[in-house]
C-alpha positions in Angstrom: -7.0 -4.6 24.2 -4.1 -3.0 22.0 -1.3 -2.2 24.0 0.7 0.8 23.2 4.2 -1.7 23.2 2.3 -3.7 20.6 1.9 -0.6 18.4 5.3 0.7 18.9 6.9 -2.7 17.9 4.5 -2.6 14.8 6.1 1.0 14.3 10.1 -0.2 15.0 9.3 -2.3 12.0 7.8 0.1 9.3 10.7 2.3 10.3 13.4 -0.3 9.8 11.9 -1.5 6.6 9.9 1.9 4.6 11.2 5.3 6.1 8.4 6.7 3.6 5.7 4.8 4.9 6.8 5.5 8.9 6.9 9.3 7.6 3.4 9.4 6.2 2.3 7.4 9.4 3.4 9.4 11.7 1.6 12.4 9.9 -1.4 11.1 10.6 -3.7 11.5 13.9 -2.8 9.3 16.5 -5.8 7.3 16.9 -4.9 6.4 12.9 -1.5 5.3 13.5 -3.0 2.9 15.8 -4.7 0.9 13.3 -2.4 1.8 10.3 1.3 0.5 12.3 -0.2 -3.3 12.7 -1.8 -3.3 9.1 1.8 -1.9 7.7 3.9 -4.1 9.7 1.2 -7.2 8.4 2.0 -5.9 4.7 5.7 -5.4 4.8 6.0 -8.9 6.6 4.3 -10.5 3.7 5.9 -8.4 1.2 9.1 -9.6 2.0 8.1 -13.3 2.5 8.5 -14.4 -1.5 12.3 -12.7 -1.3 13.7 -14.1 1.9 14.3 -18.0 0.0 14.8 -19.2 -3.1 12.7 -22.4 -2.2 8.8 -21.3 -3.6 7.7 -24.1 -1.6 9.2 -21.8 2.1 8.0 -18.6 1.0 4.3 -20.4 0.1 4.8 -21.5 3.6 5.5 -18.3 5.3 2.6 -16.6 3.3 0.7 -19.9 4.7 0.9 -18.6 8.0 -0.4 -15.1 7.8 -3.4 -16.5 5.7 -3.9 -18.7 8.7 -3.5 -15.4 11.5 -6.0 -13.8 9.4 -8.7 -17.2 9.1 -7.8 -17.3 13.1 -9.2 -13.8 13.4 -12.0 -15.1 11.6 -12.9 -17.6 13.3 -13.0 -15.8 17.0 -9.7 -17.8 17.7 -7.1 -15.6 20.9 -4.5 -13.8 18.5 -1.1 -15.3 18.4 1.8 -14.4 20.6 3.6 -12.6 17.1 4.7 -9.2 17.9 2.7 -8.4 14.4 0.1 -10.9 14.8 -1.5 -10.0 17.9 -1.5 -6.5 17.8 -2.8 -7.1 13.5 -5.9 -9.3 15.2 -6.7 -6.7 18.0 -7.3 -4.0 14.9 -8.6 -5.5 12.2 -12.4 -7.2 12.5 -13.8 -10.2 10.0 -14.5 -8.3 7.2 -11.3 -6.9 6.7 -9.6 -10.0 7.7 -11.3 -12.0 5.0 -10.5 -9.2 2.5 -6.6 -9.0 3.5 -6.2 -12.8 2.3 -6.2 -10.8 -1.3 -3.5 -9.5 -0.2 -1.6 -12.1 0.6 -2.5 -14.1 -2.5 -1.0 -11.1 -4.4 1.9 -11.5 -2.9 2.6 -14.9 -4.1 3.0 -13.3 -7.8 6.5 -12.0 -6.3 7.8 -15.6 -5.4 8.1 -16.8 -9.6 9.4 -15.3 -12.3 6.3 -15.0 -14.9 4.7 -11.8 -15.9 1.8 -10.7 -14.7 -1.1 -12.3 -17.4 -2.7 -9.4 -18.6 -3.3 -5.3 -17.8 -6.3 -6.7 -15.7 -4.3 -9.1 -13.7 -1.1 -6.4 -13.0 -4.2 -3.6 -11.9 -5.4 -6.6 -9.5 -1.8 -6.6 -8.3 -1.2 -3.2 -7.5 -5.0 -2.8 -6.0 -5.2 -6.0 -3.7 -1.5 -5.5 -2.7 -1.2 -1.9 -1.9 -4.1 0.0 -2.1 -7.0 -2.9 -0.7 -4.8 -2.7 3.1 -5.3 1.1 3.1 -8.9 1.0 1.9 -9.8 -1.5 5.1 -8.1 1.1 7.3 -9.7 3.7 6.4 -13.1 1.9 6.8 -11.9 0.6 9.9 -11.6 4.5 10.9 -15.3 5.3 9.4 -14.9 6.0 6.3 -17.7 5.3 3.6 -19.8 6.3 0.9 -18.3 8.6 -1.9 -15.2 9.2 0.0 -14.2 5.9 0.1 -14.8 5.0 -3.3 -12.4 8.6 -4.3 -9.7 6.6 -1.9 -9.9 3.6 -4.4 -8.3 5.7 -6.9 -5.9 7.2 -4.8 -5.0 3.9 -3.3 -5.0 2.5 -6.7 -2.5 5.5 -8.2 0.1 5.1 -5.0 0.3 1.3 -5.5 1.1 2.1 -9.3 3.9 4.8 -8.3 5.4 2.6 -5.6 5.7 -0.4 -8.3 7.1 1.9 -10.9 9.5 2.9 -8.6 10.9 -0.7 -8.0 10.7 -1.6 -11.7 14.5 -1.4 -11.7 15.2 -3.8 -9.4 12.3 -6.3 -10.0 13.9 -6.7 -13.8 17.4 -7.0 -11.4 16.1 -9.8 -9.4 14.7 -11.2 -12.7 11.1 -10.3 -12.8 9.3 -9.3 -15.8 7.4 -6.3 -14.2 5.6 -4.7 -16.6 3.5 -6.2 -19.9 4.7 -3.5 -22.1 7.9 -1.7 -21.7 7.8 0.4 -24.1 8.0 4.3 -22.9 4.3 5.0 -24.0 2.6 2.1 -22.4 4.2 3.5 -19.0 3.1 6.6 -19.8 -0.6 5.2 -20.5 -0.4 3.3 -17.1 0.3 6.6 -15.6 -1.9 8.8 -17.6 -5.4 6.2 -16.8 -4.6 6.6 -12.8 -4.4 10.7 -13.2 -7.4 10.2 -15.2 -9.2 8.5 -12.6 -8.4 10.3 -9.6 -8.9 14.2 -11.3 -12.5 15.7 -10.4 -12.6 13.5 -6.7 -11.5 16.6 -4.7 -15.0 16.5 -3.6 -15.9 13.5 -2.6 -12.9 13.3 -0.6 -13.8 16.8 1.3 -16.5 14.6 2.8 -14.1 12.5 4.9 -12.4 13.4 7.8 -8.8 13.7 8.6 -8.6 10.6 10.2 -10.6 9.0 7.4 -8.3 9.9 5.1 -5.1 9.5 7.0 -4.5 5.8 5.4 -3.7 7.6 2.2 -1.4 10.1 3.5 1.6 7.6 1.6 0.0 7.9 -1.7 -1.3 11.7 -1.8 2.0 12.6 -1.2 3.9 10.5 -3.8 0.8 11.8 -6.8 3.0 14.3 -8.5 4.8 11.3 -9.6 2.2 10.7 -11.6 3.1 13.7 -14.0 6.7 12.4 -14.1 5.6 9.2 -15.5 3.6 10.6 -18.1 6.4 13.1 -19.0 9.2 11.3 -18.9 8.2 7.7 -18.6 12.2 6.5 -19.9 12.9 7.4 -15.9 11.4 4.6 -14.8 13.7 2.1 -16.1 16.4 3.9 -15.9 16.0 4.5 -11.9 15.3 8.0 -12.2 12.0 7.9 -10.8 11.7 10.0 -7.0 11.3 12.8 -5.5 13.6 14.9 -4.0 13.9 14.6 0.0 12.8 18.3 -0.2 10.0 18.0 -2.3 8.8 14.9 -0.3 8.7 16.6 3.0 6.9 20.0 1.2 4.6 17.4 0.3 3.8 15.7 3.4 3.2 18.7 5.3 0.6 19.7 3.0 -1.3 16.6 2.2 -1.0 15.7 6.0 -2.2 19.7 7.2 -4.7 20.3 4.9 -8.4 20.2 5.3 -9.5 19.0 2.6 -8.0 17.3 -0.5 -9.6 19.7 -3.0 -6.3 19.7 -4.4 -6.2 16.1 -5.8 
């Protein structure tokens, strides 16, 4: 049984490490935050796994043990006494523990210094590391059908903003983040994901609130999209946000509405 402690320490951790993330969390309906908290905490635990060593071989190790949590859960094994573990096995069931090893392996792109191999491979990226934990949650929470397949695109578009966001300091820590850095193929990158989530309003009216909640993070952030298209120069020059005011306008209404007619 999920204790509430378990889900608070999962919630102590998203707030230490993404005040954005907490924010959009704790928008949601409770019974969303229950399952959201452990899957956050299990994505932010990996995500900072490759940038905690300089050793490959130590950060291949620590993303070694969450692929073994999530094979545990798997197999039917008792979850681990891990204050991310335990509460991350209590939520999650085998299908979406055999799709969250995707994530992990996306993750271990952060650990070396090569650029992604192609457009395909960096759209893999964003999807399996970002969106593909939201998408289980909302499933997890019951949503299907045409809904779900709108959330792919929104997932997909929210991973995309969050990574041009930390293009900056990727190329800081000596990443090569994006394929083409020239101002129009940001722009196009930007311009595909608006493309793809315009005209889904509808489908996404047929999920609840709840259903939707995992994507609270990323409906908010979509006006970014715009930005990128517009003005795609502020990406690499570390001009890419929101304004704490326009944010929280934000939140409230993606979080209050009914539907998201509005996408």
């Amino acid at each position: 049984m999920l204790a509430p402690q378990d889900v608070q320490a999962c919630a102590n951790l998203v707030f230490e490490a993404d005040q954005e993330r907490f924010r959009a969390t704790m928008a949601a309906p409770v019974p969303a935050r229950d399952v959201l908290f452990p899957i956050h905490a299990f994505c932010l635990e990996i995500a900072k796994a490759p940038w905690l060593t300089k050793e490959s071989m130590i950060a291949e190790m620590r993303l070694q043990f969450w692929r073994d949590v999530l094979q545990e859960k798997i197999d039917g094994k008792d979850p681990r006494a891990h204050e991310v573990a335990r509460p991350l096995a209590h939520v999650l069931d085998g299908e979406a523990a055999l799709s969250l090893d995707a994530t992990i392996t996306a993750r271990q792109w952060d650990i070396y210094k090569d650029p992604h191999e192609d457009l395909s491979a960096l759209k893999r990226y964003l999807n399996n590391s970002y969106a593909l934990p939201l998408l289980q949650a909302a499933r997890l929470l019951g949503a299907s059908g045409n809904g779900f397949n709108a959330l792919k695109n929104i997932g997909y578009a929210g991973g995309l903003l969050r990574y041009l966001a930390a293009v900056p300091k990727l190329q800081e820590a000596g990443r090569i983040p994006l394929l083409d850095g020239r101002p129009q193929a940001v722009s196009d990158l930007a311009q595909d994901a608006l493309d793809d989530i315009k005209g889904t309003g509808a489908a996404l009216s047929e999920l609840t609130k709840l259903q939707r909640a995992p994507m609270i993070d990323a409906m908010t952030h979509l006006p970014l999209l715009k930005l990128a298209i517009r003005d795609p120069q502020s990406v690499v020059e570390g001009r890419f946000s929101m304004t704490p005011l326009r944010q929280s306008v934000r939140l409230a209404l993606v979080s209050q509405a009914p539907s998201w007619a509005f996408v």
